[in-house]
C-alpha positions as CSV (number, residue, x, y, z in Angstrom):
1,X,18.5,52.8,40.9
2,X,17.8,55.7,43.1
3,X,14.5,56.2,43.4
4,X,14.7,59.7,43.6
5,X,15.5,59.7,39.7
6,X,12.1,59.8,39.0
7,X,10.3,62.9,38.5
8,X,7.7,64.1,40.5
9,X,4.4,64.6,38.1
10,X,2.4,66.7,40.9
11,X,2.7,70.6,41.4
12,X,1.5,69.2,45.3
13,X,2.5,72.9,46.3
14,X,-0.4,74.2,44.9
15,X,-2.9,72.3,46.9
16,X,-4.2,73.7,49.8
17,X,-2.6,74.1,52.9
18,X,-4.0,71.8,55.7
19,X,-3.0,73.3,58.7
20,X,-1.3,75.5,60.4
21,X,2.2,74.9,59.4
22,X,1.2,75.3,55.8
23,X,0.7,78.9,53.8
24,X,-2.9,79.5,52.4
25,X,-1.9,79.9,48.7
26,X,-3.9,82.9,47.1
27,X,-3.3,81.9,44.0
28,X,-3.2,78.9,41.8
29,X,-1.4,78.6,38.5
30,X,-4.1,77.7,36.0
31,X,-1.8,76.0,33.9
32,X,-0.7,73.8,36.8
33,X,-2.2,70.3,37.8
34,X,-4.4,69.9,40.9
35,X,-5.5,67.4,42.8
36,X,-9.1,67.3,41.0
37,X,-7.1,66.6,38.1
38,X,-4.5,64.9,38.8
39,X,-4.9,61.2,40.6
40,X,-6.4,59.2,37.0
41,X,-3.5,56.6,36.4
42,X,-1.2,53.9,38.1
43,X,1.5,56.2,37.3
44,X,-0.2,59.0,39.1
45,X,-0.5,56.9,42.2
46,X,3.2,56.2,42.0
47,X,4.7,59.8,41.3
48,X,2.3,60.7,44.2
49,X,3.9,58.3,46.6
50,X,7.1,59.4,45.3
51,X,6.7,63.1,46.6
52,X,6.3,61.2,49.6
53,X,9.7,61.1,50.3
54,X,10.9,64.5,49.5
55,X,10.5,66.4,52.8
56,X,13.0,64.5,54.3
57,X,15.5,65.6,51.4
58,X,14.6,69.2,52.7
59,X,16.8,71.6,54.3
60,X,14.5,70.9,57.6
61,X,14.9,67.4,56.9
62,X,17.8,65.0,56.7
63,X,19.6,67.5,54.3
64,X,20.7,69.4,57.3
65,X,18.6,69.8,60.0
66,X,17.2,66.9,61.2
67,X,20.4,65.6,62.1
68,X,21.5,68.6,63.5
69,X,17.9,68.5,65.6
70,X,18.3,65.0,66.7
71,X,22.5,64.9,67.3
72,X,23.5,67.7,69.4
73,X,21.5,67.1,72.3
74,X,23.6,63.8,73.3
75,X,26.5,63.6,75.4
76,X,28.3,62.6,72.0
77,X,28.2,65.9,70.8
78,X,29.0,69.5,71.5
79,X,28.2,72.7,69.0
80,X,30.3,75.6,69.4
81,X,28.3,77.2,65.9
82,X,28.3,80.9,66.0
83,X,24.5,80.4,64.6
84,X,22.0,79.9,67.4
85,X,19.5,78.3,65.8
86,X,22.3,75.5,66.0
87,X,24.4,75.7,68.5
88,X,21.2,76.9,71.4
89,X,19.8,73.1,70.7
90,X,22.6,71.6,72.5
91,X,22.5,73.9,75.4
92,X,18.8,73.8,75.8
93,X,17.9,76.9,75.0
94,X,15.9,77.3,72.3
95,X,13.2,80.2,72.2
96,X,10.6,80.6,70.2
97,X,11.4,84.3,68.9
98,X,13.1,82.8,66.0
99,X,11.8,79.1,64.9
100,X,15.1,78.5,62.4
101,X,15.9,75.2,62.1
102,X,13.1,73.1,64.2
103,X,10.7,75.5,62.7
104,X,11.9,74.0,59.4
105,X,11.8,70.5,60.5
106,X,8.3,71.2,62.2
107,X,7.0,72.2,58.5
108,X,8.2,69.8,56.8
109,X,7.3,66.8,58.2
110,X,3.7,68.4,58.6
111,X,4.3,68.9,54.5
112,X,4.8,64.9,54.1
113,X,1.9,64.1,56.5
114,X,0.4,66.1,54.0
115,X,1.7,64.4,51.1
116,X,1.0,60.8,52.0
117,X,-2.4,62.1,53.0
118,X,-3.6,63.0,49.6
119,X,-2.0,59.4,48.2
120,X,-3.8,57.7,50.5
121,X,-7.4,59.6,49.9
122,X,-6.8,59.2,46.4
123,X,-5.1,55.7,45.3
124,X,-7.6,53.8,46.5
125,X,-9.9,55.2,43.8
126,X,-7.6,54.7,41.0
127,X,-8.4,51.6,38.5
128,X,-4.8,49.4,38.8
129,X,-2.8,46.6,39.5
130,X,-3.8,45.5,43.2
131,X,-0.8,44.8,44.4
132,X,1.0,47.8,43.0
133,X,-1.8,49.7,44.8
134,X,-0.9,48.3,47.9
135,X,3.0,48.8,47.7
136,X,1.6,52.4,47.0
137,X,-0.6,53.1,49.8
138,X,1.6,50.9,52.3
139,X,4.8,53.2,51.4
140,X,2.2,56.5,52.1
141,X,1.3,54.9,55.3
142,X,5.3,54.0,56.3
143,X,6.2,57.9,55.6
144,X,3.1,59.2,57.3
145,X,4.3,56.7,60.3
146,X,7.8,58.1,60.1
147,X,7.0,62.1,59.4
148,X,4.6,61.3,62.8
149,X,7.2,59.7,64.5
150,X,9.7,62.3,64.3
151,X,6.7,64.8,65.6
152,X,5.9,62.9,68.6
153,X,9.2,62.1,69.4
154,X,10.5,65.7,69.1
155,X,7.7,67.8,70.1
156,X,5.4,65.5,72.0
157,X,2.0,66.8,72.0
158,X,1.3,68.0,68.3
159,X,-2.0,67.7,65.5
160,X,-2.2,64.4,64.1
161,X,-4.2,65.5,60.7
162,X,-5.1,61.7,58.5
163,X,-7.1,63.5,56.4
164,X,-7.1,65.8,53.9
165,X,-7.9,69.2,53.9
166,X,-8.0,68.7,58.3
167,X,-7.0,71.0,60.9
168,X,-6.4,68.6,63.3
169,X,-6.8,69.8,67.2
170,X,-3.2,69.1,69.5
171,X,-3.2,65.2,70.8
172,X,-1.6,63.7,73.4
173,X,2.1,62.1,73.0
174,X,0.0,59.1,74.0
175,X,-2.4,59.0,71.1
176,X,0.6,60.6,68.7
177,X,1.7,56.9,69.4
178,X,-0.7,55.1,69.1
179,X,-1.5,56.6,65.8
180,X,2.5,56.0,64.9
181,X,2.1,52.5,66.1
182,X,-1.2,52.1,63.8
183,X,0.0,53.5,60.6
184,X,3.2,50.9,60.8
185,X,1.1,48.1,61.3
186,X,-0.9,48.6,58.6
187,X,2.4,49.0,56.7
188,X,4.0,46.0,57.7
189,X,0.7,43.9,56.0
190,X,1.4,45.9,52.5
191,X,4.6,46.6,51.8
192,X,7.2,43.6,50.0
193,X,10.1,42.2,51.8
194,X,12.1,43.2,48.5
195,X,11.2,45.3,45.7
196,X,13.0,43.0,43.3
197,X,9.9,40.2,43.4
198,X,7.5,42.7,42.1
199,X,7.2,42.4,39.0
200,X,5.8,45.7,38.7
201,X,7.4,49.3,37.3
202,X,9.0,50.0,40.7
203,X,11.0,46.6,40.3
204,X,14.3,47.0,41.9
205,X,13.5,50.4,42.7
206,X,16.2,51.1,46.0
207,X,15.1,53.7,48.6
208,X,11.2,52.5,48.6
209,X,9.9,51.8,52.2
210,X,9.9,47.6,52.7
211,X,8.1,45.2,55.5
212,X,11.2,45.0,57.0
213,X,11.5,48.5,57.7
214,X,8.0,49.2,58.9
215,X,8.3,46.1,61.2
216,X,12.0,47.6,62.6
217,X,10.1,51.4,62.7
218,X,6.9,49.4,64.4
219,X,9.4,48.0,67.0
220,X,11.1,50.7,67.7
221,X,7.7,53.0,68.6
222,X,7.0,50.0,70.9
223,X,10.5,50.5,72.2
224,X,10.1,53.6,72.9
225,X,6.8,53.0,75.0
226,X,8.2,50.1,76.9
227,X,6.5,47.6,74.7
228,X,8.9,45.3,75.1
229,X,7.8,41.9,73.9
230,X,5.7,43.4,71.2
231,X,8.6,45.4,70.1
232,X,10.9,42.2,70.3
233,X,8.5,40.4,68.5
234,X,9.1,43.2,65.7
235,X,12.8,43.4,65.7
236,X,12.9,38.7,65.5
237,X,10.6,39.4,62.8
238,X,13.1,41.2,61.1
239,X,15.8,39.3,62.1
240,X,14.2,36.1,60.9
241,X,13.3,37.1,57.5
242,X,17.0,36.3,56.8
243,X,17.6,39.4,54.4
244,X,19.9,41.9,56.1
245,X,23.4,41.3,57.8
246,X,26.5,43.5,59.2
247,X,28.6,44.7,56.8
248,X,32.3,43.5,57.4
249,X,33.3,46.7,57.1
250,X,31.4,49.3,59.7
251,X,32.4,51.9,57.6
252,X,30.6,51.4,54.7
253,X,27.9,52.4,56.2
254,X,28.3,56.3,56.0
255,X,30.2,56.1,52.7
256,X,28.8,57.2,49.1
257,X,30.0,53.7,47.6
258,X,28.4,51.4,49.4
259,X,24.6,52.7,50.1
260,X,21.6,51.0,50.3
261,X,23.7,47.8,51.8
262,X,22.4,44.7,53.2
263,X,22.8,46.2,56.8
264,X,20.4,49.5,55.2
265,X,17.0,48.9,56.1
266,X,16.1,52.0,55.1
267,X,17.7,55.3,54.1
268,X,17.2,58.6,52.8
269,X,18.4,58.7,48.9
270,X,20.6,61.8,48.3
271,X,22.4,62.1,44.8
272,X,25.0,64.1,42.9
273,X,23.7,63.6,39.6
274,X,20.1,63.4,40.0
275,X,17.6,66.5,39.9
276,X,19.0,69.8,39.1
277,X,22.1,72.5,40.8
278,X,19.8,73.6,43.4
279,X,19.9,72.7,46.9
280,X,16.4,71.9,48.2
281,X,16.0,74.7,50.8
282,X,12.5,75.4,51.3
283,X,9.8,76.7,49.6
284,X,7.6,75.3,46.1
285,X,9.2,72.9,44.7
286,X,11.5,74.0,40.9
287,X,12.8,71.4,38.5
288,X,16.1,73.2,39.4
289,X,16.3,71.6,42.8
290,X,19.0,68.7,43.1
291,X,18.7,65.8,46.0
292,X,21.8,67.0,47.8
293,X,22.7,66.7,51.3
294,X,23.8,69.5,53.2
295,X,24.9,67.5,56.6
296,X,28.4,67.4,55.4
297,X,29.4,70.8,55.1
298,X,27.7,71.4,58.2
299,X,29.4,68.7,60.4
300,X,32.6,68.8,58.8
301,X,36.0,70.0,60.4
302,X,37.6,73.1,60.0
303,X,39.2,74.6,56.9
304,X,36.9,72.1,55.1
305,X,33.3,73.3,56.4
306,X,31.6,74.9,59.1
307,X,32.1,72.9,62.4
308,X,29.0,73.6,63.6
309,X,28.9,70.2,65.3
310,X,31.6,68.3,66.7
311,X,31.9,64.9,69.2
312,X,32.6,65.3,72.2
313,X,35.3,64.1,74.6
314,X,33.6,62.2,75.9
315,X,32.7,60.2,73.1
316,X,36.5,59.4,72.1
317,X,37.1,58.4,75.7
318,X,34.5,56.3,75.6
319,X,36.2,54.1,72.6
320,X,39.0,53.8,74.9
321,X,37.7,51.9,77.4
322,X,38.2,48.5,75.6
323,X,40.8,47.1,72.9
324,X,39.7,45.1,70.4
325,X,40.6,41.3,70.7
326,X,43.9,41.9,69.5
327,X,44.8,44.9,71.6
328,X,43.7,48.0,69.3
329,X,41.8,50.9,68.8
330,X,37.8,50.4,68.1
331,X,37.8,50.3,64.7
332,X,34.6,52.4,64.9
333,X,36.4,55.2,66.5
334,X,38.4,56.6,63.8
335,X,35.2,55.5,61.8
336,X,33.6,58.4,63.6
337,X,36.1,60.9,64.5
338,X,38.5,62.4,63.0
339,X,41.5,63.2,65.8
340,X,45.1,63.2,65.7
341,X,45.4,59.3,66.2
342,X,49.0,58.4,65.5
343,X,48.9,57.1,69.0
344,X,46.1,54.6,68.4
345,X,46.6,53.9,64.9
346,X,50.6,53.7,65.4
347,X,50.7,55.5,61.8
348,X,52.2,58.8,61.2
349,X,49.4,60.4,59.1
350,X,45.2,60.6,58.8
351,X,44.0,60.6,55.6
352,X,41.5,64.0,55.4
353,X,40.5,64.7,52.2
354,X,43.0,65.4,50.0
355,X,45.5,66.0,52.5
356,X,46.3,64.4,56.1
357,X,45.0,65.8,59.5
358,X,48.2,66.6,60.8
359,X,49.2,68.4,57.3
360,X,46.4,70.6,57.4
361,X,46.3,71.6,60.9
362,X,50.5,71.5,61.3
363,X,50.2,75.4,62.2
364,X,47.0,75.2,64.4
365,X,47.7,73.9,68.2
366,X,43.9,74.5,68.7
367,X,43.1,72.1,65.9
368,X,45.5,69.7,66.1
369,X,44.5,68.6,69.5
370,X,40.5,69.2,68.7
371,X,38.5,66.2,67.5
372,X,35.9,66.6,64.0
373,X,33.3,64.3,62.7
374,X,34.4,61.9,60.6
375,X,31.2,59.9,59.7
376,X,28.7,60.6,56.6
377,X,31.9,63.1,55.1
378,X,33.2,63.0,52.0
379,X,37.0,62.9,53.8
380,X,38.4,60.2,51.9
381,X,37.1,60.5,48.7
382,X,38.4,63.0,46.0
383,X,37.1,66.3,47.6
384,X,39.2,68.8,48.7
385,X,36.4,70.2,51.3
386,X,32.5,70.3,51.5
387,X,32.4,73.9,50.9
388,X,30.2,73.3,47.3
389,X,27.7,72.4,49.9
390,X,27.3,69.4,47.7
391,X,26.9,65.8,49.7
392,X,25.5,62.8,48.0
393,X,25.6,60.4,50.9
394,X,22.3,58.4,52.0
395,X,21.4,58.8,55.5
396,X,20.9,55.9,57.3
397,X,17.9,56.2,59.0
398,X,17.9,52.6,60.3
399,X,20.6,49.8,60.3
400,X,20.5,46.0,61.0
401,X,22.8,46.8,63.5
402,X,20.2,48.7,65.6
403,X,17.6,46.1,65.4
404,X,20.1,44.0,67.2
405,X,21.0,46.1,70.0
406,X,17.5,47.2,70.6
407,X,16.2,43.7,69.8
408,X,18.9,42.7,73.3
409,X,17.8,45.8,75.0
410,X,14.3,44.0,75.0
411,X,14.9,40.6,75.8
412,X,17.0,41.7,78.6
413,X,14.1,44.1,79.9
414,X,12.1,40.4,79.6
415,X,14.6,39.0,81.7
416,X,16.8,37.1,78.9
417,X,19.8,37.6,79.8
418,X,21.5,35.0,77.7
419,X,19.1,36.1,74.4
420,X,20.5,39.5,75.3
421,X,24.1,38.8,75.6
422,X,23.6,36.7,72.4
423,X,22.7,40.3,70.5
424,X,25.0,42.6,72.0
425,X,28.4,40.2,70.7
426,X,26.8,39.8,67.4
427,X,27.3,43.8,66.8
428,X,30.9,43.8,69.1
429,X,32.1,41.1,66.9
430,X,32.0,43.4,63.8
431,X,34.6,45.7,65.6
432,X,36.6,42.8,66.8
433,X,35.7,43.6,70.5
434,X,36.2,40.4,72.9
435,X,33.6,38.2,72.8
436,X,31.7,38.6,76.5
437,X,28.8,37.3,76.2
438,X,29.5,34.6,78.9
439,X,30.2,37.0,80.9
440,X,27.0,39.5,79.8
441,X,24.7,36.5,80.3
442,X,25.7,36.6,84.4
443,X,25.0,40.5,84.6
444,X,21.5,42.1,86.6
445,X,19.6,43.6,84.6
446,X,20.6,47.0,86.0
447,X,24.4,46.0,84.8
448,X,23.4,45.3,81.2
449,X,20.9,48.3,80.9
450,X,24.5,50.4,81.6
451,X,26.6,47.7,78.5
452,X,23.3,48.7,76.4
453,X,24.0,52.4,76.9
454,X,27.8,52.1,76.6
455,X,27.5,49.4,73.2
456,X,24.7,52.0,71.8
457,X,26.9,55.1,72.3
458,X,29.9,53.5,70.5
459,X,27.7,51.6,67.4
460,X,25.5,54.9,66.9
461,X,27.9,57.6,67.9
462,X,26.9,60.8,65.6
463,X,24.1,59.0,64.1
464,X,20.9,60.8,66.0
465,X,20.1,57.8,68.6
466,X,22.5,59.2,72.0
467,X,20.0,61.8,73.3
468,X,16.8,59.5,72.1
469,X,18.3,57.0,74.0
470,X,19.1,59.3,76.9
471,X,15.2,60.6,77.5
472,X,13.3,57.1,76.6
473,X,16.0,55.5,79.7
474,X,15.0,58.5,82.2
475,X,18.1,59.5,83.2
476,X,17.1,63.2,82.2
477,X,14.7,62.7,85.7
478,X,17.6,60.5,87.8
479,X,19.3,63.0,89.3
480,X,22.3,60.7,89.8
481,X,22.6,59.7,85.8
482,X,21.8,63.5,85.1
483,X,24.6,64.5,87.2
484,X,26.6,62.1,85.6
485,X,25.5,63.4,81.8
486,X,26.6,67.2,83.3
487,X,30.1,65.9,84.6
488,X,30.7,64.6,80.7
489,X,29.1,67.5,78.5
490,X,28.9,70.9,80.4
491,X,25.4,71.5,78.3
492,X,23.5,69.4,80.4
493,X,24.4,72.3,82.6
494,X,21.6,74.5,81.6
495,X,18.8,71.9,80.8
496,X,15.4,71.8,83.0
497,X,12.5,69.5,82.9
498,X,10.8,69.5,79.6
499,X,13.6,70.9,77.4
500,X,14.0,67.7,76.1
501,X,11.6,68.4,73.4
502,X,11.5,71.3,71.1
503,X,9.3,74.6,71.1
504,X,6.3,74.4,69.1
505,X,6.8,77.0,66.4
506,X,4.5,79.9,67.7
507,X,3.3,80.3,63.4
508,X,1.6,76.8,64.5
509,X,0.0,78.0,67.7
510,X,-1.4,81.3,65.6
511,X,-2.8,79.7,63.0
512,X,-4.2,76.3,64.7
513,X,-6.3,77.5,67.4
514,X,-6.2,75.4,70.9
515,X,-2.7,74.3,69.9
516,X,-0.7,75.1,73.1
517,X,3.4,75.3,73.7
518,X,5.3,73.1,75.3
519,X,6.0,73.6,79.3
520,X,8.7,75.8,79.9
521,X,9.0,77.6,76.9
């Protein structure tokens, strides 16, 4: 069961707007629930936590442009989109004329700080179950964790409202953080290790926030600060509480079938049948909205979407630097790309759609020899394109997989180089790579920070970590790794210090007085 089946029981646009990022309604419907009326019952604490979620099935959110946001600024991706708003992120050169896109994202995450704001003013007041309560509020404090992750980590110094009705003044990226770091915790200590032990109405409910997710989002905000032994202590925690695996398949991990997975720790719910026709594009919410994704038609190859972003190169050369254990292709590769491969697959024909790749591009050079993104489309599958804008697969937010690598990035930052090696075979044994961990366990630490950044790029390729990875190392300030970046994606070309996060929207710095832009823009 999706959890986004359930209908939300809260006109939550009509509340007032916290801050700057949200419109001052003028007028309320008075046939319409508020919040004085609204939070009485259990079941009003859970539709509450419920709405929660939906920012992130937004058209700023995962629906399109989060990924777009948080993709094309790696060295595993290039955007040749005719729409700036796209295309200018990769090349660093957003403005703040026009806030499409990361203005969008910007709101809506603001809009689900806001959300999990009122659930956790409220709940605590309601008469009900105690230990549904705290699944409840510990969910409200996981989103608000992630919605403020995604701020920090984007646009660095930004409000941090954790109350309702605030207009928070601009932090620091320090005490964005910390208050990341804070609202995990107190996750981690309410939330279940599996919904199917409740007992309660959200028994078996797939999609809700779990301990295991807030401990691998806890680790990774540690990560990301160079907390290394308290973010390895997160990741073993996760690790050890013996519930998630690899899939045999890497695949399945981007595929409609097999969601919510025991390698999903969690995931954004999108559906084909659940909601209405509408795609969720901004705005008040209607009971005609659907939980589509839009990601696919946006990323997907020519003739069957837009192209707006493609790998690079440099990614498919980078799967080429090692065969698998019995001399092929990565198996993650053509997982991730799709490319004329009848040289690495030694078959005549790529499945695309309901044709082949070398069918439908047989009178296109151009195409032929391009490369298209292969991962989180409907290719294989019974659509003939993505052009009903219509995607119903989950986005993986964060995968088992991910806790291993960055689980070995820590231990070998602690000087383990054995624990490390251990970690980085477990996820190169999926894709049949050589097992070198004997060989790992004698590198410097220098030498396996590099097989971190090579393993990551392959595992993650297309999935939002590359240019994450790329800022939290500090190559963006080595000018010998940021030379190397510019001799394998020409957009590092045009980036200067402090591109690497976004533009404030300049609707946040009118509205939220003392809130200023970032440097450089």
């Amino acid at each position: 069961m999706k959890i986004f089946n359930l209908k939300y029981g809260i006109a939550f646009s009509l509340l007032a707007g916290l801050f700057g990022c949200e419109k001052q309604l003028t007028q309320v419907n008075p046939n319409s629930q508020t919040s004085a009326s609204y939070w009485k019952t259990s079941n009003d604490a859970l539709q509450g936590v419920n709405s929660c979620y939906q920012m992130f099935l937004e058209d700023g959110g995962y629906m399109r442009f989060t990924p777009i946001l948080l993709n094309i600024q790696g060295d595993d991706v290039i955007s040749n989109s005719p729409w700036t708003a796209i295309s200018n992120v990769g090349k660093f050169q957003l403005g703040t004329a026009d806030n499409a896109g990361y203005g969008w994202a910007f709101d809506e995450f603001y809009q689900g700080v806001s959300r999990c704001n009122q659930v956790l003013a409220n709940v605590p007041g309601i008469s009900m179950d105690a230990a549904l309560k705290n699944r409840i509020l510990g969910q409200a404090y996981f989103m608000r964790g992630l919605y403020f992750f995604h701020l920090v980590n984007m646009w660095g110094n930004v409000p941090l409202p954790t109350q309702v009705a605030q207009v928070a003044q601009q932090s620091t990226a320090a005490q964005g953080w910390n208050q990341v770091i804070s609202d995990f915790k107190t996750a981690v200590d309410l939330l279940p290790v599996q919904y199917s032990t409740t007992g309660g109405v959200d028994k078996n409910d797939l999609g809700r926030a779990t301990k295991g997710a807030a401990m691998a989002f806890l680790g990774k905000a540690y990560l990301f600060n160079k907390r290394y032994a308290e973010a390895a202590a997160q990741f073993k925690a996760v690790i050890d509480l013996g519930v998630y695996g690899l899939m045999p398949n890497y695949k399945d991990n981007f595929t409609e079938t097999a969601e919510n997975n025991k390698e999903s720790i969690f995931e954004i719910q999108f559906s084909l049948t659940a909601g209405g026709t509408d795609l969720q594009w901004q705005g008040i919410p209607s009971s005609t909205w659907g939980f589509y994704s839009a990601r696919a038609i946006t990323f997907a190859p020519p003739n069957f979407g837009w192209r707006d972003v493609q790998p690079s190169r440099t990614l498919l050369n980078e799967f080429h630097l090692e065969k698998t254990a019995t001399g092929g292709i990565d198996p993650r590769c053509t997982s991730t790309i799709f490319y004329n491969d009848t040289a690495d697959t030694h078959l005549p024909n790529t499945p695309m759609y309901l044709t082949t790749f070398q069918a439908a591009y047989a009178t296109s050079s151009a195409y032929m020899n391009d490369i298209y993104c292969r991962k989180y489309e409907n290719g294989e599958g019974n659509k003939p394109n993505e052009f009903d804008w219509k995607s119903g697969i989950n986005e993986r937010l964060m995968r088992y997989a991910d806790v291993l690598l960055m689980y070995a990035e820590c231990e070998n930052e602690l000087g383990n180089a054995t624990e490390c090696a251990k970690y980085i075979q477990m996820v190169r044994s999926r894709a049949n790579l050589p097992d070198r961990s004997a060989e790992f366990a004698t590198y410097t630490q220098s030498q396996m920070r590099d097989q971190i950044a090579h393993e990551r790029m392959l595992e993650f390729g297309l999935e939002g970590h590359r240019f994450d990875d790329i800022r939290r190392w500090g190559w963006l300030s080595d000018a010998t790794k940021l030379a190397w970046l510019k001799s394998r994606d020409a957009e590092f070309n045009s980036y200067i210090p402090g591109k690497e996060l976004l533009p404030i929207p300049q609707t946040e710095i009118d509205n939220n007085p003392g809130v200023k832009q970032n440097p450089t823009y």
